[in-house]
TIBARO-901735 format. One record per residue: residue number from 0; y, x, z of N, C-alpha, C in turn. Coordinates in steps of 0.02 Angstrom, whole numbers, always signed. Each point is the difference from the previous one (the first is absolute). Example, Ala and Ser with C-alpha at 12.3 -4.5 7.8 and 13.67 -1.06 7.14 Angstrom:
! TIBARO-901735
{k: 0 n.Y: -284 n.X: +660 n.Z: +390 ca.Y: +59 ca.X: -45 ca.Z: +0 c.Y: +60 c.X: +45 c.Z: +0}
{k: 1 n.Y: +53 n.X: -18 n.Z: -36 ca.Y: +59 ca.X: +42 ca.Z: +3 c.Y: +55 c.X: -39 c.Z: +37}
***
This chain:
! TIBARO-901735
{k: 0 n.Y: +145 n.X: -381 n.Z: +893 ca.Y: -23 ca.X: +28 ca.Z: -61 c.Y: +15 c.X: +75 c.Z: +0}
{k: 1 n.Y: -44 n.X: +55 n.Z: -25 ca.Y: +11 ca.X: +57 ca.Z: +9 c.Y: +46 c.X: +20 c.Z: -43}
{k: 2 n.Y: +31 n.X: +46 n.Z: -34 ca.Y: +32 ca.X: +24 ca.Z: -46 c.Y: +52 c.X: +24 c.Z: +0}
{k: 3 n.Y: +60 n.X: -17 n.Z: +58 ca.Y: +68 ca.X: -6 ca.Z: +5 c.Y: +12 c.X: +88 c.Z: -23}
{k: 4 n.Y: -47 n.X: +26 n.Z: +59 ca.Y: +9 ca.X: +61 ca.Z: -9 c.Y: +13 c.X: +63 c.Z: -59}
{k: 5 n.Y: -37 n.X: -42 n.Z: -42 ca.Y: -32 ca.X: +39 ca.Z: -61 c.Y: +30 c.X: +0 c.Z: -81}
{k: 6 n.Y: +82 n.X: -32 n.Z: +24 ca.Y: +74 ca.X: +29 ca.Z: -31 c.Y: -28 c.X: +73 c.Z: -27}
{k: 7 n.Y: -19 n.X: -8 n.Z: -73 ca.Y: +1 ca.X: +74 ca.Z: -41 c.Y: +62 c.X: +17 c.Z: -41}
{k: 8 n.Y: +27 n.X: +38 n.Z: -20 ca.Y: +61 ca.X: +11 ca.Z: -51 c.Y: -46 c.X: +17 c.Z: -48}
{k: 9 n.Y: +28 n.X: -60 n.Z: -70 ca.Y: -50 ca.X: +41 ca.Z: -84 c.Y: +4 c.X: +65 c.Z: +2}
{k: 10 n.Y: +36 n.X: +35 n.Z: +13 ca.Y: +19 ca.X: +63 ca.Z: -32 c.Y: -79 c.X: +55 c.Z: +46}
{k: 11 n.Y: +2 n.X: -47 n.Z: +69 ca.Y: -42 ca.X: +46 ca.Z: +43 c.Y: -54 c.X: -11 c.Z: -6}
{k: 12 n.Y: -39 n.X: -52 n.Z: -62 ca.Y: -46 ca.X: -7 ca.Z: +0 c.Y: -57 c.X: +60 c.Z: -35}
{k: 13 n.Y: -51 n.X: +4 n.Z: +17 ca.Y: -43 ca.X: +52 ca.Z: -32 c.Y: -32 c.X: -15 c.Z: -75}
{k: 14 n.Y: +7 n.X: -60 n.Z: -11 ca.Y: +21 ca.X: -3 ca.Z: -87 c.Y: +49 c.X: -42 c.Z: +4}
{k: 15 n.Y: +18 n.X: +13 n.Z: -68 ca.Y: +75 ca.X: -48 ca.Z: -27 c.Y: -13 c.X: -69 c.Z: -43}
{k: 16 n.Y: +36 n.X: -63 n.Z: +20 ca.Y: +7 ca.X: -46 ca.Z: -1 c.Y: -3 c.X: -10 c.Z: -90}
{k: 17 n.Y: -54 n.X: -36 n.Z: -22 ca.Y: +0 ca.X: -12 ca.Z: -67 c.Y: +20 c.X: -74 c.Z: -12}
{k: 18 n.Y: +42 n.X: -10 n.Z: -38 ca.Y: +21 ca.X: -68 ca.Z: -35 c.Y: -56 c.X: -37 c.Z: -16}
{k: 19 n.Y: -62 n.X: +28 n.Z: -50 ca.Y: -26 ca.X: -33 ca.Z: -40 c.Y: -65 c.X: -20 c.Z: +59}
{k: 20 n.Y: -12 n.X: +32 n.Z: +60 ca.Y: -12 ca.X: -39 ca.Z: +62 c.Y: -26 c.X: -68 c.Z: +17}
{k: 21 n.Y: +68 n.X: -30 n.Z: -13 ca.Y: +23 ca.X: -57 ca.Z: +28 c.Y: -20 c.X: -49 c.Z: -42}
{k: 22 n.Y: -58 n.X: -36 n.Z: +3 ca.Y: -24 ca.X: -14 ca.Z: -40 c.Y: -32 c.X: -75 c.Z: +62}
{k: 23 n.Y: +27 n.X: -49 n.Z: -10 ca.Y: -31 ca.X: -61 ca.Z: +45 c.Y: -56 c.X: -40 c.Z: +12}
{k: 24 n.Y: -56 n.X: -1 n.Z: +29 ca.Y: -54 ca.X: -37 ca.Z: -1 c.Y: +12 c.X: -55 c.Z: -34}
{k: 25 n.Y: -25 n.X: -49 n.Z: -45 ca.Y: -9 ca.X: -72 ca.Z: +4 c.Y: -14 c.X: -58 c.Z: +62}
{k: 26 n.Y: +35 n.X: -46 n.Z: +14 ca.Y: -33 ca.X: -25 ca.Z: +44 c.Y: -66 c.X: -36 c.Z: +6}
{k: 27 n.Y: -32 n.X: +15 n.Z: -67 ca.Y: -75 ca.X: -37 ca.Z: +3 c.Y: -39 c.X: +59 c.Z: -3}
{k: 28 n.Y: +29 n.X: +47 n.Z: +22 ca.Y: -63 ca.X: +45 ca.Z: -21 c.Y: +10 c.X: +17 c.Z: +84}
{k: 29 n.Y: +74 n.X: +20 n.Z: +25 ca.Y: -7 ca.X: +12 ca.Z: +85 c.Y: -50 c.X: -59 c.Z: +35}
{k: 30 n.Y: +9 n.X: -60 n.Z: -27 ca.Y: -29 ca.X: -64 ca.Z: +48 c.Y: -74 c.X: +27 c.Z: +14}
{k: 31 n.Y: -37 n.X: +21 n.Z: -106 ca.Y: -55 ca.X: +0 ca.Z: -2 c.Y: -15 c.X: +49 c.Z: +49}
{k: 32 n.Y: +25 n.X: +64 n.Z: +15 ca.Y: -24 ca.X: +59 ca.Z: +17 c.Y: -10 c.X: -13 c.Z: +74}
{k: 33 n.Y: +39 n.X: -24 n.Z: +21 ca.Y: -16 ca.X: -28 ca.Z: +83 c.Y: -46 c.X: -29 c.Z: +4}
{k: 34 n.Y: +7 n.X: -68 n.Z: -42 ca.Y: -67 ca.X: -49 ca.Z: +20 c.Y: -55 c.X: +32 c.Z: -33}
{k: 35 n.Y: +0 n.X: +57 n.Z: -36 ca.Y: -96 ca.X: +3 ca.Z: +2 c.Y: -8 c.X: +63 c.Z: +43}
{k: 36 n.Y: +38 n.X: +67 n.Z: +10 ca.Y: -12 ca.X: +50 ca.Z: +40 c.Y: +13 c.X: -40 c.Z: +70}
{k: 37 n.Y: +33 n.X: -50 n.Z: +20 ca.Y: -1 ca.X: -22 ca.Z: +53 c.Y: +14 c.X: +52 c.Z: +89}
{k: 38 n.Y: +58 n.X: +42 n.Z: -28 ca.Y: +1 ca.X: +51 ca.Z: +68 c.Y: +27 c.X: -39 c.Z: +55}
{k: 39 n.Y: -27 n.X: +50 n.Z: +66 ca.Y: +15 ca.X: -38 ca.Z: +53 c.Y: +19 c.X: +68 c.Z: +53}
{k: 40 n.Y: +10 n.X: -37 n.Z: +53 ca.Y: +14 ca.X: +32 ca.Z: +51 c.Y: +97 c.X: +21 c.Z: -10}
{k: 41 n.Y: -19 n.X: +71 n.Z: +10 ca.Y: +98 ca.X: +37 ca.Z: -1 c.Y: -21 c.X: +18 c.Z: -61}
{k: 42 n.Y: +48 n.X: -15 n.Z: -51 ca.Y: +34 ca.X: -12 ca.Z: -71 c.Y: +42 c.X: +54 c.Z: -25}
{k: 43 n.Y: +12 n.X: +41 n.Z: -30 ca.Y: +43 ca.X: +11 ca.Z: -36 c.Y: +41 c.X: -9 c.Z: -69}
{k: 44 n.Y: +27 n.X: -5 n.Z: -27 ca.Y: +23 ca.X: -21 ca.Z: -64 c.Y: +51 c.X: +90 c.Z: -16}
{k: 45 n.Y: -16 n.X: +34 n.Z: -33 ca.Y: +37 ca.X: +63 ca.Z: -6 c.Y: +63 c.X: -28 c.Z: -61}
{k: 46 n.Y: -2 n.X: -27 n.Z: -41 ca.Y: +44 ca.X: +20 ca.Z: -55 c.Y: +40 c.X: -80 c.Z: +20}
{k: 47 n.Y: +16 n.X: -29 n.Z: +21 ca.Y: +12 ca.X: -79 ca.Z: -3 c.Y: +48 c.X: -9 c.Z: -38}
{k: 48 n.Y: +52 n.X: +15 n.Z: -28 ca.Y: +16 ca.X: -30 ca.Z: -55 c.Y: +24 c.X: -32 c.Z: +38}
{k: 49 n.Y: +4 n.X: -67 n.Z: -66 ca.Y: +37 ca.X: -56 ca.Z: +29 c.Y: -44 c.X: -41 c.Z: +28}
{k: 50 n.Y: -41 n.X: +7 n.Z: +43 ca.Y: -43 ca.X: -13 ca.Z: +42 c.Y: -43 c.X: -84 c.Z: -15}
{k: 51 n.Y: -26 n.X: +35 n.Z: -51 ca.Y: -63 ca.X: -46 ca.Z: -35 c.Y: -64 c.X: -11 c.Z: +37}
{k: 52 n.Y: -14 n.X: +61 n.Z: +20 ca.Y: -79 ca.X: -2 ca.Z: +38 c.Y: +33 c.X: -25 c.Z: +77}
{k: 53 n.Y: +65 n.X: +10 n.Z: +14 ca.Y: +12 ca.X: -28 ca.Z: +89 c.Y: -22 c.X: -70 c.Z: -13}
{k: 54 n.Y: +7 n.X: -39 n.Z: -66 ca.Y: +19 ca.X: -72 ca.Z: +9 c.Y: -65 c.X: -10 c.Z: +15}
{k: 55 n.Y: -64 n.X: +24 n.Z: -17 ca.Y: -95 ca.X: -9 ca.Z: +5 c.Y: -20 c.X: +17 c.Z: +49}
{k: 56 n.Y: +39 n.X: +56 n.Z: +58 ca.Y: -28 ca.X: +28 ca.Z: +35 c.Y: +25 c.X: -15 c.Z: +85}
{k: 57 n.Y: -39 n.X: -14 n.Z: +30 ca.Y: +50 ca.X: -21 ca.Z: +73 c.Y: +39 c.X: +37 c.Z: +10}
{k: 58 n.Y: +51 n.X: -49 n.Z: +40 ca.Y: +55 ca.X: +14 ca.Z: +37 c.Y: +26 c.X: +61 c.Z: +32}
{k: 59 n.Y: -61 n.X: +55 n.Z: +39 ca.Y: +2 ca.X: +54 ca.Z: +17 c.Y: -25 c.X: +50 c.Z: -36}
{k: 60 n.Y: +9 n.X: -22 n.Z: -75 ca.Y: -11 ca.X: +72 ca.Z: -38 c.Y: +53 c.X: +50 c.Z: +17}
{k: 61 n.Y: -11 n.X: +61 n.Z: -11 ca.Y: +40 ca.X: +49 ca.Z: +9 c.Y: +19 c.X: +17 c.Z: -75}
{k: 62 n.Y: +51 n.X: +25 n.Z: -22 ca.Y: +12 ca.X: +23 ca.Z: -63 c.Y: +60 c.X: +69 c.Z: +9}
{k: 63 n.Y: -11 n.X: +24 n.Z: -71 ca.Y: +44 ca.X: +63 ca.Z: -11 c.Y: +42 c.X: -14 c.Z: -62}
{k: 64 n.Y: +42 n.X: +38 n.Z: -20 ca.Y: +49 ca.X: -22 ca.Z: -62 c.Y: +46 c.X: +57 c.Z: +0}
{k: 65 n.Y: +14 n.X: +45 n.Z: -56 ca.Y: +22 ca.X: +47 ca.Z: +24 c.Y: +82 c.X: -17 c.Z: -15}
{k: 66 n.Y: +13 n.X: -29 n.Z: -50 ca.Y: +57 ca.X: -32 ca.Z: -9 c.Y: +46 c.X: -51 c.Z: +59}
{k: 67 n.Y: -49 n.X: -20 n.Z: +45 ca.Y: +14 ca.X: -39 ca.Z: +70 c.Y: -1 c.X: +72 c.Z: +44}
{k: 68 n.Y: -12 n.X: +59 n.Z: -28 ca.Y: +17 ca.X: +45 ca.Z: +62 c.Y: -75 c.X: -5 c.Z: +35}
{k: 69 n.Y: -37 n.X: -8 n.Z: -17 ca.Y: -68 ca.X: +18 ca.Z: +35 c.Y: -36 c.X: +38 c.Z: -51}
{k: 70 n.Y: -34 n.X: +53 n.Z: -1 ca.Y: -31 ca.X: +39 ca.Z: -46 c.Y: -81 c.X: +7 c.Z: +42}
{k: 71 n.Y: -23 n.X: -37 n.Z: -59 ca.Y: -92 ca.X: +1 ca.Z: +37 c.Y: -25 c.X: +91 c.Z: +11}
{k: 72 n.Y: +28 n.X: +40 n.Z: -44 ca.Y: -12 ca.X: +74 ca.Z: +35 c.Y: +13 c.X: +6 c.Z: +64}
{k: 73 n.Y: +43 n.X: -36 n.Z: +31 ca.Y: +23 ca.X: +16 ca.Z: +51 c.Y: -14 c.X: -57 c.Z: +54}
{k: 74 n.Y: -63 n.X: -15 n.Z: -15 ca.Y: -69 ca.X: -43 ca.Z: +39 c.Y: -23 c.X: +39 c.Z: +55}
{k: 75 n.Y: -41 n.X: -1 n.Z: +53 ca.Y: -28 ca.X: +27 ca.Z: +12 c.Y: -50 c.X: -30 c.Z: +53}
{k: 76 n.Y: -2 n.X: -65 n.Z: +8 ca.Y: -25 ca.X: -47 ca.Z: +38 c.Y: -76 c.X: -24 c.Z: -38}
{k: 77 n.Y: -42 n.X: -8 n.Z: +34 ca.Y: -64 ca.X: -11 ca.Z: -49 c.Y: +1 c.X: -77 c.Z: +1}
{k: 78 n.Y: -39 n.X: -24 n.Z: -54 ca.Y: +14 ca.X: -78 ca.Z: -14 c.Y: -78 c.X: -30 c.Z: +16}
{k: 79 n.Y: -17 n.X: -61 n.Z: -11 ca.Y: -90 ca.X: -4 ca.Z: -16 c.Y: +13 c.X: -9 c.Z: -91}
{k: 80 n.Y: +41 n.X: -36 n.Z: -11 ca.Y: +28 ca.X: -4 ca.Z: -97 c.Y: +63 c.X: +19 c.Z: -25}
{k: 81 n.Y: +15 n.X: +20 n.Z: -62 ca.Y: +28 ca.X: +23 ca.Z: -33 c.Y: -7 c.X: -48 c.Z: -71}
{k: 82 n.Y: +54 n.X: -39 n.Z: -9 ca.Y: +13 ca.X: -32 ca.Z: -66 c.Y: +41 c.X: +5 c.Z: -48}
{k: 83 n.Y: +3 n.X: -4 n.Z: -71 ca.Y: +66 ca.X: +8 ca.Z: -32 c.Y: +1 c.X: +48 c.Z: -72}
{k: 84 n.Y: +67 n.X: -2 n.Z: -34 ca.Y: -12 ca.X: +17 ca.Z: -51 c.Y: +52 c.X: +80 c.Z: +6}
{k: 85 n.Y: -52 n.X: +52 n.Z: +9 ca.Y: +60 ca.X: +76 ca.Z: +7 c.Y: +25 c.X: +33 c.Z: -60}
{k: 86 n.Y: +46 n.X: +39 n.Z: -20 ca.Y: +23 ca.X: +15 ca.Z: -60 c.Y: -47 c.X: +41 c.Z: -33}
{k: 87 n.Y: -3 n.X: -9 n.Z: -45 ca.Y: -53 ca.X: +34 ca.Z: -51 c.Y: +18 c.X: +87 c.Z: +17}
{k: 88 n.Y: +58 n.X: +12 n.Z: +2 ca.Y: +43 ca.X: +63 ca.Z: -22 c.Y: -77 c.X: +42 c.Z: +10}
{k: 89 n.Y: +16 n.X: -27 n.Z: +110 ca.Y: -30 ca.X: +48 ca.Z: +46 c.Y: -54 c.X: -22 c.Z: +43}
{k: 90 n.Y: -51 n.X: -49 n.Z: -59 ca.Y: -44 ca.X: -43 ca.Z: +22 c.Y: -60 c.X: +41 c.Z: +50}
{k: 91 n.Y: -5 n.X: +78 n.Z: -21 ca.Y: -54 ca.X: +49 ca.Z: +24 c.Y: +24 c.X: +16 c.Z: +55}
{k: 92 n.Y: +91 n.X: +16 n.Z: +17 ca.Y: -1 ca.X: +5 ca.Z: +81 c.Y: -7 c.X: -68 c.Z: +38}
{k: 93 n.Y: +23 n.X: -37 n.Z: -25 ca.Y: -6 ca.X: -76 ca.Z: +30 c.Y: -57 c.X: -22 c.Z: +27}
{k: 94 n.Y: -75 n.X: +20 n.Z: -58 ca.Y: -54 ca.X: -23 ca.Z: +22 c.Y: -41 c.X: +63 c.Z: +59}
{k: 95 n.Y: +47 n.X: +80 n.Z: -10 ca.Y: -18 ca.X: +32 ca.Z: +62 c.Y: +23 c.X: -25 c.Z: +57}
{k: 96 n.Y: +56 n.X: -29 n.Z: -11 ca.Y: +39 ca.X: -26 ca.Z: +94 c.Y: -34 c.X: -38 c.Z: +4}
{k: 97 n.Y: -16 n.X: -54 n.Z: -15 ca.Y: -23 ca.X: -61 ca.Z: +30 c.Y: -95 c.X: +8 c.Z: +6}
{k: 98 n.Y: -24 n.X: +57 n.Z: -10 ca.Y: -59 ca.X: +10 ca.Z: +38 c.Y: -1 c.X: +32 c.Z: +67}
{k: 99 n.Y: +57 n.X: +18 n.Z: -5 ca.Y: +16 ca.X: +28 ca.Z: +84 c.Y: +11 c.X: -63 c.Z: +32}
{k: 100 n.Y: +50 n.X: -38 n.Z: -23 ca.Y: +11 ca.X: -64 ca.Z: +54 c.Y: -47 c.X: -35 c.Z: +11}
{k: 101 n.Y: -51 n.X: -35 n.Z: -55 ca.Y: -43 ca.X: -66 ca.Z: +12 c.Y: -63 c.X: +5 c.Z: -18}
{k: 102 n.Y: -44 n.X: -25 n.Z: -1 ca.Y: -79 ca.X: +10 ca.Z: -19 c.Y: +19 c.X: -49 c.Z: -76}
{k: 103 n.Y: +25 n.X: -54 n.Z: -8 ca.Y: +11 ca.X: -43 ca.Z: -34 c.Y: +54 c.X: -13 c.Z: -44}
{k: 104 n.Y: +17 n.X: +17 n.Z: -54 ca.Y: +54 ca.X: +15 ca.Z: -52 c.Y: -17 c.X: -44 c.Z: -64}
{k: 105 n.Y: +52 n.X: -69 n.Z: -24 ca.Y: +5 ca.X: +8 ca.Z: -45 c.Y: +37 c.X: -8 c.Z: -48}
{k: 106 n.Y: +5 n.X: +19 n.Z: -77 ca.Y: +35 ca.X: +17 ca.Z: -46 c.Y: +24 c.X: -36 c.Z: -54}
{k: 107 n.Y: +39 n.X: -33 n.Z: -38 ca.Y: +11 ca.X: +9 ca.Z: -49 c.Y: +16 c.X: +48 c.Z: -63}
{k: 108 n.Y: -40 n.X: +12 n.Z: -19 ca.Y: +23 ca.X: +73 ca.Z: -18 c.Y: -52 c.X: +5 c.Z: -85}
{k: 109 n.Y: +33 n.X: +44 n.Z: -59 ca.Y: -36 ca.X: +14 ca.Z: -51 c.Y: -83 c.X: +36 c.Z: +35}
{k: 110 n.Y: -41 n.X: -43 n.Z: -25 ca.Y: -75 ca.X: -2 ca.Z: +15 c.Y: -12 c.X: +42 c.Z: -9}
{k: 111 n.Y: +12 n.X: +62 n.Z: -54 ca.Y: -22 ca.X: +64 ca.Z: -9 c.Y: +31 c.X: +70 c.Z: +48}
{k: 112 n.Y: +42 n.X: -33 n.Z: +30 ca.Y: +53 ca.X: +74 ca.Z: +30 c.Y: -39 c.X: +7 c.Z: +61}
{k: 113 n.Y: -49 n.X: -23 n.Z: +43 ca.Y: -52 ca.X: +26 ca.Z: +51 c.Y: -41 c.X: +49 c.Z: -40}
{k: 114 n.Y: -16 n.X: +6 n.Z: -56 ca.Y: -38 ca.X: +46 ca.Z: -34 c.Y: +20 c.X: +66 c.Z: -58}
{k: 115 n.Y: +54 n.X: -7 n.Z: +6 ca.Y: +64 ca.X: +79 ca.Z: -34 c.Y: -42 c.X: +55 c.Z: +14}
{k: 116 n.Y: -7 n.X: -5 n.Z: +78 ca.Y: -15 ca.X: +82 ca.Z: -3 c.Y: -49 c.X: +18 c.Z: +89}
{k: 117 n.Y: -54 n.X: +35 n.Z: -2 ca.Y: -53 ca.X: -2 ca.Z: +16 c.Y: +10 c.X: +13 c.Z: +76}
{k: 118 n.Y: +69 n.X: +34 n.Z: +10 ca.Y: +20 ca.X: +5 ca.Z: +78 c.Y: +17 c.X: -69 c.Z: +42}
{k: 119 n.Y: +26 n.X: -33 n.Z: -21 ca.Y: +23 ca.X: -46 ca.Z: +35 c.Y: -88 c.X: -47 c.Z: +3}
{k: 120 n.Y: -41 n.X: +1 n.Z: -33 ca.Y: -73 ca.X: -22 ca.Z: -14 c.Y: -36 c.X: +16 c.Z: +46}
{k: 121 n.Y: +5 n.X: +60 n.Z: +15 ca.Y: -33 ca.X: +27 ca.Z: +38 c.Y: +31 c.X: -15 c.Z: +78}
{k: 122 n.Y: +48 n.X: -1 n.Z: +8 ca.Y: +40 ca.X: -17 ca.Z: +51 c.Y: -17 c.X: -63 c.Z: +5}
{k: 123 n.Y: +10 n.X: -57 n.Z: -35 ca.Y: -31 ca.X: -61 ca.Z: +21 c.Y: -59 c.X: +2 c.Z: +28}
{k: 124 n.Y: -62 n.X: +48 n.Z: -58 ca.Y: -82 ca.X: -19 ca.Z: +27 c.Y: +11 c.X: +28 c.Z: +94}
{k: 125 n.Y: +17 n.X: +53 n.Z: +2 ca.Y: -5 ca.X: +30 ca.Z: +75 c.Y: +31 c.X: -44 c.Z: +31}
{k: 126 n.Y: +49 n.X: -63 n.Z: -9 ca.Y: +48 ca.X: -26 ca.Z: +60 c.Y: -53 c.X: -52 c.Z: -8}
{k: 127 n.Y: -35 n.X: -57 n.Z: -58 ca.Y: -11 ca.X: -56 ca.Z: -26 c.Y: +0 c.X: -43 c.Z: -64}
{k: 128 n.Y: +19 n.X: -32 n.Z: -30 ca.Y: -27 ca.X: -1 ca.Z: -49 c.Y: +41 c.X: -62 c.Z: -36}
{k: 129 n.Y: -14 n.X: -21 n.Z: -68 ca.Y: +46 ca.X: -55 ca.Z: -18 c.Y: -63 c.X: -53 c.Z: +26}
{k: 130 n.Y: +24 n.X: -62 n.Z: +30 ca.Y: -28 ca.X: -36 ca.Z: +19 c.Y: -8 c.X: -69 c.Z: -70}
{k: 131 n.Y: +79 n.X: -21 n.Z: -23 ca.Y: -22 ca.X: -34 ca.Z: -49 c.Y: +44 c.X: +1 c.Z: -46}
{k: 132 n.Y: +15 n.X: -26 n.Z: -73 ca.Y: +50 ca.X: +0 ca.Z: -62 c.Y: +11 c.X: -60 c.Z: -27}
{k: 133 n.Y: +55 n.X: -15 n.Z: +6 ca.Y: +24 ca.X: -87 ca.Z: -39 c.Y: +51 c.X: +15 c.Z: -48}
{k: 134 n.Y: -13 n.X: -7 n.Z: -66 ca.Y: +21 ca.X: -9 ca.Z: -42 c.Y: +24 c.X: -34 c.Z: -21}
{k: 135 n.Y: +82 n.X: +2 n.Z: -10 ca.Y: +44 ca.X: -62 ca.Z: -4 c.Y: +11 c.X: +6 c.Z: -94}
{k: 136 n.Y: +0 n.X: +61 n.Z: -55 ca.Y: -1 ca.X: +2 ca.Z: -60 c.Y: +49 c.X: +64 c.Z: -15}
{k: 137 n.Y: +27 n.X: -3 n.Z: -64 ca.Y: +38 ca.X: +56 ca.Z: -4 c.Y: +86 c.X: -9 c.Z: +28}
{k: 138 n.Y: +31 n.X: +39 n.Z: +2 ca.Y: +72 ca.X: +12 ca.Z: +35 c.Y: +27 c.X: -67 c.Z: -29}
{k: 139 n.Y: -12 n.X: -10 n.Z: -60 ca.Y: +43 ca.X: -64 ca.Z: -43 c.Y: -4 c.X: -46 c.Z: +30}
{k: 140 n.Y: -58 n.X: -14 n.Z: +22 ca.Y: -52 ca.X: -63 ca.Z: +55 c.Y: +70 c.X: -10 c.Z: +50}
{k: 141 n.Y: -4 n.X: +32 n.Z: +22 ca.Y: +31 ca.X: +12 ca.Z: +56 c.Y: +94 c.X: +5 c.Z: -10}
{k: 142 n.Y: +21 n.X: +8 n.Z: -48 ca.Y: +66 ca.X: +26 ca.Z: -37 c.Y: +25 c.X: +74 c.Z: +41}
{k: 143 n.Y: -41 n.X: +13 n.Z: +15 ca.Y: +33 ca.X: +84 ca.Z: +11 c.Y: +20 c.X: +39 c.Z: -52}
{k: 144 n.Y: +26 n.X: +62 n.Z: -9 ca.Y: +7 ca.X: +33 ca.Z: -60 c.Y: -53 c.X: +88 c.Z: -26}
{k: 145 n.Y: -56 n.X: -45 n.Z: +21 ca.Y: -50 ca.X: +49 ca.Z: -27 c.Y: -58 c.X: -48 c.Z: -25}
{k: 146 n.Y: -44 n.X: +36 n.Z: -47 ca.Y: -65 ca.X: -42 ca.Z: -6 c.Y: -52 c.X: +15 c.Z: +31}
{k: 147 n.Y: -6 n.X: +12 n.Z: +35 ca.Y: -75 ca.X: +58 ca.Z: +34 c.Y: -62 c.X: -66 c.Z: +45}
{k: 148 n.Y: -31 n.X: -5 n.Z: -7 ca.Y: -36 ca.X: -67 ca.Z: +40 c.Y: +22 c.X: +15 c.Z: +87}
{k: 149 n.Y: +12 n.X: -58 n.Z: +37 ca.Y: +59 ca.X: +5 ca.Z: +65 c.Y: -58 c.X: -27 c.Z: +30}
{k: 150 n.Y: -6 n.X: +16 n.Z: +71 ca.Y: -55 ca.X: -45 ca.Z: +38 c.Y: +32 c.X: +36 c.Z: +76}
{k: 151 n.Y: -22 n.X: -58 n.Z: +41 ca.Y: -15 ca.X: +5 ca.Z: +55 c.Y: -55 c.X: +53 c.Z: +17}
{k: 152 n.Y: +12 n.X: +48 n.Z: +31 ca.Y: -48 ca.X: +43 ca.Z: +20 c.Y: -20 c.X: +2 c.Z: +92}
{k: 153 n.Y: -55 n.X: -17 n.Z: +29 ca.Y: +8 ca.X: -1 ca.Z: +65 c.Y: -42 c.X: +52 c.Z: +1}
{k: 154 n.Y: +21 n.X: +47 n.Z: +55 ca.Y: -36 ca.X: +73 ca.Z: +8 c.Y: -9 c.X: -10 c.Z: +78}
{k: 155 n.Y: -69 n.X: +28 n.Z: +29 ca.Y: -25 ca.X: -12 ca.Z: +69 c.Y: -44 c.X: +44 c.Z: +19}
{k: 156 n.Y: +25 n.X: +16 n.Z: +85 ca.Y: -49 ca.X: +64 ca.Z: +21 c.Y: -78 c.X: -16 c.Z: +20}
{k: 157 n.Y: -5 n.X: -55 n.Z: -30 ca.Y: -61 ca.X: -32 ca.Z: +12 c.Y: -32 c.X: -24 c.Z: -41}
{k: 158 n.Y: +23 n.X: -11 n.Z: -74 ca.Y: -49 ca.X: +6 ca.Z: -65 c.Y: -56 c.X: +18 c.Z: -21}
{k: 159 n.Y: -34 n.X: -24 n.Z: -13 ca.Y: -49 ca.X: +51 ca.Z: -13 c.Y: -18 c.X: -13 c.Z: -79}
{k: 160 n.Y: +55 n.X: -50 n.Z: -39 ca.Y: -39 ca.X: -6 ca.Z: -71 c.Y: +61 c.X: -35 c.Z: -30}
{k: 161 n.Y: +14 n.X: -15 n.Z: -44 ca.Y: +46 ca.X: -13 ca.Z: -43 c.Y: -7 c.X: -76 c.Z: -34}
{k: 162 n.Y: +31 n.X: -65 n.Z: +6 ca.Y: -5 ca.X: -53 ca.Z: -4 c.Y: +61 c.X: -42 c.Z: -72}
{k: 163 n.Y: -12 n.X: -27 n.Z: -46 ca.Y: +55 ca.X: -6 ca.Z: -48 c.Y: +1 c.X: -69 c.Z: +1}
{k: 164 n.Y: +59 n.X: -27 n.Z: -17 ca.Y: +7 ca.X: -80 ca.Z: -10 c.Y: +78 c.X: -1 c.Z: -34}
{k: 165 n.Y: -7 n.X: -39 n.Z: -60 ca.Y: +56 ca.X: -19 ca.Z: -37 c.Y: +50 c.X: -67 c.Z: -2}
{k: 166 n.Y: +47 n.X: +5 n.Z: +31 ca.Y: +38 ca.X: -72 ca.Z: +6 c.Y: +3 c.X: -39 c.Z: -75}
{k: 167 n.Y: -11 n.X: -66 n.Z: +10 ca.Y: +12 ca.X: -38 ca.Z: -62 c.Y: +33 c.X: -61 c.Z: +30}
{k: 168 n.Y: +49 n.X: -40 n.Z: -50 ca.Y: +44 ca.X: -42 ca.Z: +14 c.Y: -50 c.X: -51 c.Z: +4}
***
């Protein structure tokens, strides 16, 4: 497994470690996110946590954790996928790194923060495009501590159109 190397010190990180962060997938929403984006090949998992999406995802996923001493900034290996839920803080550098690593990225993440602000937009259209949006409901849905509608976002350098589907129990 790659990573050993990639021992960061918080202090040396190029942003600083936010509490309100740490914020844990559900495990029905990790299961869902696997079984319908369905990634394959070499895997990554950047934020793992307490490693919710490892339990959905084979055996040779690769993952990062910066609290385990692996800091996904400090990636640099390209993946074919990218899964997982990254901290809101620094969701705009997060979703710049991981277009360098993979064609295939996707997100849990407040549904509206791909659309803040017209650079990072534009930066998607030139790399690719959002491929599709699953809507799991608002933060409460989910018990996070925001309300903002949360979805799976899968972004791809091979999109060419934008696809929506809403989970229901």
């Amino acid at each position: 497994m790659a990573g050993d190397d990639m021992t960061t010190q918080p202090q040396l990180l190029p942003i600083s470690l936010n509490g309100a962060d740490v914020v844990y997938t559900p495990d029905w929403v990790a299961k869902d996110m696997v079984e319908w984006f369905k990634p394959s090949g070499r895997i990554l998992e950047p934020s793992a946590g307490d490693g919710v999406f490892l339990r959905y995802l084979p055996e040779d996923a690769l993952w990062c954790e910066i609290e385990k001493g692996r800091d996904f900034f400090a990636w640099h290996e390209r993946v074919d996928w990218i899964i997982g839920n990254p901290p809101y803080s620094v969701v705009g550098q997060w979703l710049r790194h991981s277009i360098v690593l993979s064609d295939n990225f996707v997100y849990l993440i407040p549904i509206a923060k791909p659309f803040y602000g017209d650079g990072f937009l534009r930066l998607l259209w030139d790399w690719g495009n959002i491929k599709h949006i699953r809507l799991y409901g608002g933060g409460s849905t989910l018990n996070f501590p925001i309300g903002f509608a949360i979805g799976a976002i899968h972004f791809s350098k091979s999109a060419t159109c934008t696809t929506y589907s809403r989970w229901t129990q």
